[in-house]
N, C-alpha and C positions, 0 to 999 in steps of 0.2 A: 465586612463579610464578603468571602471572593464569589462568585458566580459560580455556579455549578457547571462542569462540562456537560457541552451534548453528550458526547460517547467519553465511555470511560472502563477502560480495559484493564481487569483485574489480574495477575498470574494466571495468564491466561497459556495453557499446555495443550498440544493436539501430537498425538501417536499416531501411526498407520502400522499396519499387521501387515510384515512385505514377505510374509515366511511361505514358504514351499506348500506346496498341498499337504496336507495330515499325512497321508500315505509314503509322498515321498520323504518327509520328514522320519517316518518309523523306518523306512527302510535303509536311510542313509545314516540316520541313528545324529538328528540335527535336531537344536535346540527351532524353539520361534526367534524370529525375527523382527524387534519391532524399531521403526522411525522415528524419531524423535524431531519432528519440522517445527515445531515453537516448542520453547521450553520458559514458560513460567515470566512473560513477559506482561508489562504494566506500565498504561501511558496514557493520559489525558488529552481530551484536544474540545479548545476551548470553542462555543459559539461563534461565527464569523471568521475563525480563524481556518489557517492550513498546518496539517501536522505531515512532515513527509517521514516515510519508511525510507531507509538505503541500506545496500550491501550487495553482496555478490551470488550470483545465481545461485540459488539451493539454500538460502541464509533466512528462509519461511516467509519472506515478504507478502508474497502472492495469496499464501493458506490463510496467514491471518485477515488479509481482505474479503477472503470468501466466509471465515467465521464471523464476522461483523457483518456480513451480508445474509448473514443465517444458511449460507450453499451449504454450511460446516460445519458440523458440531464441536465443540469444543471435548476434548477428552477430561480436563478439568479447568477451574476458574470460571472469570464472572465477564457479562460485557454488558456494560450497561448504559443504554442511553435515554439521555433526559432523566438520570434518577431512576431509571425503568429496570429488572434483570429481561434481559430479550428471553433468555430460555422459560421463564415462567410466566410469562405475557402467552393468552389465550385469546383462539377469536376473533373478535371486534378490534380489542385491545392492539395485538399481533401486527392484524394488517391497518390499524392506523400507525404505529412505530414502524414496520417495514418501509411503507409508502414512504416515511419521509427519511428515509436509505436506498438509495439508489447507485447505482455501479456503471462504471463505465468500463468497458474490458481492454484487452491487450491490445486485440486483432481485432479491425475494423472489418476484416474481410472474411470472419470467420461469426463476429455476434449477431452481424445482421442476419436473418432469413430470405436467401435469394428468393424465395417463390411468393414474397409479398410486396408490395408498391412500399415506397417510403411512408405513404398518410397515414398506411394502415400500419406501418409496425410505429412509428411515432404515437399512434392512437391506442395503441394495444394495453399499454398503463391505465391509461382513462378510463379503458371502459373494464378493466381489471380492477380495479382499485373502488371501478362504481361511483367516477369523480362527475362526469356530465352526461348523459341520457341523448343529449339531443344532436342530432345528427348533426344539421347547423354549426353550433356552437362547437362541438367534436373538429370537424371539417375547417373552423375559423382560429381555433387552437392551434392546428398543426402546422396552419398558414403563417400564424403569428409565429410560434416556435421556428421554423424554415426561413423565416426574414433573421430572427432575433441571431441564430447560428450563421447567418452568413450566405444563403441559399435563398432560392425563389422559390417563390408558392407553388408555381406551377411544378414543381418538382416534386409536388407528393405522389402523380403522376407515372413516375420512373421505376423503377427498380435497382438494387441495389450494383451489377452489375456496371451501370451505366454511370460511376461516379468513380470517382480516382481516392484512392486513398485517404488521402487529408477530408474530402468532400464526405465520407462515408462513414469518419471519425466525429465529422460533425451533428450528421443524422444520428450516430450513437447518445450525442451529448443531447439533441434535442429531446429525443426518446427519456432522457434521464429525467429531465427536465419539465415532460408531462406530466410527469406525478405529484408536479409540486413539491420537492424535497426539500431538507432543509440540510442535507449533511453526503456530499458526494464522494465515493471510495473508489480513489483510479486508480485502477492497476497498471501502470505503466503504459499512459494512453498515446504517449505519443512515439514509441521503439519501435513500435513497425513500418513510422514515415520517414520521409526524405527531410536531412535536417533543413532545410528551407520551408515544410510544410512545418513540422514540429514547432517551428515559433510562433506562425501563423495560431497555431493551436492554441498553445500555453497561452497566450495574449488573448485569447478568444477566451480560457479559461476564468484567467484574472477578472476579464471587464463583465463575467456573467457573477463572478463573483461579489463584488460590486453593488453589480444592477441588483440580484438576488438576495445579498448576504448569507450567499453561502459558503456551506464548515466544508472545507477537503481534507481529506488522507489519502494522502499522494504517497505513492508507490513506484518506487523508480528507484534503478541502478546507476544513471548517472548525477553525480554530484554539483557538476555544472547547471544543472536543469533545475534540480532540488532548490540549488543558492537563490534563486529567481524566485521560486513557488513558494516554499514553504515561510512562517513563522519560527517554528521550530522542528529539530531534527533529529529523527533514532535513529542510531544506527543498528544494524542488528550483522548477527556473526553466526554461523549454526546455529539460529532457533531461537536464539537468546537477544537482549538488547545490551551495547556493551557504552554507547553514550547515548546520552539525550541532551539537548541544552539549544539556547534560542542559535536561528540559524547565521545571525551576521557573527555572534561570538564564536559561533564550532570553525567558521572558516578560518576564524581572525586569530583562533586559539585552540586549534583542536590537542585533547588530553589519551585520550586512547591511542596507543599503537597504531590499532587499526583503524581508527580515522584519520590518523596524520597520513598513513598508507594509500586510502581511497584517494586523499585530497593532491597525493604527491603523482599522484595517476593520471590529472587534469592536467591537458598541456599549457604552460606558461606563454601565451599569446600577447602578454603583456612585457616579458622577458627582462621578468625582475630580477635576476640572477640567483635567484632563491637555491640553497642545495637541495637536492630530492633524493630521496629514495626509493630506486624502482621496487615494484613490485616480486614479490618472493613467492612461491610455495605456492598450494591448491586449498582451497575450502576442505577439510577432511571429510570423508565419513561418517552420513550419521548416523550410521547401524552401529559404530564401531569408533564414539567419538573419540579421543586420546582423554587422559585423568589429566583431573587439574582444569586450569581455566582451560578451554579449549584454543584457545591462538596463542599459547603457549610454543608449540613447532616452529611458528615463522614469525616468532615477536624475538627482537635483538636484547631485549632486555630483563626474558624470563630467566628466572633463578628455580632452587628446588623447590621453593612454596610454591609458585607458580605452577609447577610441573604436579603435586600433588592436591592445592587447596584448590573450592571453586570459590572466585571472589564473588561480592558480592555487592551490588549496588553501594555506592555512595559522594558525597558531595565531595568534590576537589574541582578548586577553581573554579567554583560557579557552574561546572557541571557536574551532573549526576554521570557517577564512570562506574562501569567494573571492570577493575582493573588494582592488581597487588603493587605495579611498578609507579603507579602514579598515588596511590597513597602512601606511598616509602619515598619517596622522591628519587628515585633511580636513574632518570633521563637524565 
């Protein structure tokens, strides 16, 4: 009998309404407008492990981290962790499943509150969540936390100004980390650093992984970074998920179009003589997607099913694809 995932994402859809005011819609005689940033996506990630998201700006990465972190309601589908639906969890119930979902955001230099000391926004979970009372013990937490991340105690002291990037990224982690979690959602935490800092991170992330045993869904544009973090890998494409499968076989074998795309993107540092195919075309429109599977436009291998049908999840080669040209054998 397999383990039940912590979190476990049902077709899971979020809309946004980007339409004009009511008024100027009547008068310019315009329909609404709506977004479509995930579209009916579904993916497990197991206890202990790392699940990462990838794809290309605008491809809903981000939205769906903030739905799993409750910032976002889902317009429909289920997210469910530990067996739990988060949207019908009340109360008590609520903020003990929350607490143990915690987030780590983009911008170091944007999540923290410049107008508080580091102890205090590290502390800010604690005493939100109602986890220790006593001042002490609060104050010996943060100190612990502030070693564990890499940083001196005496640094609850500071504020956030007074820390470089990388160092400010790690007070974010500590912060996550007061609340005791058991399941971390990072949005792309290491984009805004220097790639010299960016490892320092990642490796900081793994070995807290580890020490903790904690679940990540990792959220990140680059494929190189992913190869390292995750377990296993989705890619996602306008909204949708177009692979998923564990992540040494997607590198070793990727079946989608547009993973072999992302992957041909990485520069060959190793200069296996491998042939690539640069990069084509723009993420389209999602007020306005194109019929058919949507990467239809800049896929070399779409035909007229392609251009009409939307595919639809299924097993080829050990991954799960959507994609028409890899269950016809076309490549």
């Amino acid at each position: 009998m397999s383990q039940q995932p912590l979190l476990k994402v049902d077709n899971l859809t979020r809309r946004f309404d980007v339409s004009k005011p009511w008024l100027n819609r009547v008068i310019e005689r315009e329909p609404k407008q709506i977004l479509t940033a995930v579209n009916q996506v579904s993916f497990d990630v197991e206890k202990g492990k790392s699940f990462a998201l990838v794809g290309e700006s605008g491809s809903g990465k981000s939205t769906i981290a903030k739905m799993v972190v409750n910032l976002l309601n889902p317009s429909s589908g289920h997210i469910y962790i530990d067996g739990k639906e988060l949207s019908k969890t009340k109360g008590a119930e609520f903020t003990s499943l929350r607490r143990r979902v915690q987030m780590i955001f983009q911008d170091p230099f944007a999540s923290l509150n410049p107008r508080w000391r580091v102890g205090d926004i590290i502390a800010e979970p604690i005493h939100a969540f109602g986890l220790e009372k006593d001042s002490q013990k609060v104050r010996n937490t943060v100190e612990r936390l502030l070693s564990t991340v890499g940083l001196g105690p005496r640094d609850r002291y500071k504020f956030p100004h007074e820390f470089s990037g990388g160092q400010r990224q790690r007070i974010a982690i500590a912060r996550a980390l007061s609340a005791n979690p058991e399941f971390l959602v990072c949005d792309e935490p290491t984009s805004a650093l220097d790639v010299s800092v960016q490892a320092q991170i990642l490796n900081l992330m793994q070995d807290l992984q580890d020490e903790f045993n904690l679940t990540y869904l990792f959220i990140s544009h680059d494929m190189s970074v992913v190869k390292h973090m995750a377990d296993t890998i989705g890619v996602l494409y306008l909204g949708g998920l177009v692979e998923v499968n564990e992540s040494q076989q997607l590198f070793k074998q990727p079946v989608h179009p547009y993973t072999r795309m992302l992957l041909d993107a990485i520069p060959d540092h190793e200069m296996t003589g491998r042939r690539r195919t640069p990069v084509t075309g723009e993420i389209p429109n999602p007020i306005n997607p194109p019929s058919g599977c949507p990467f239809h436009p800049r896929c070399r291998f779409a035909n007229d099913r392609c251009k009409q049908e939307i595919p639809k999840p299924a097993e080829v080669m050990d991954s799960r694809v959507a994609c028409f040209a890899a269950e016809e054998g076309r490549f």
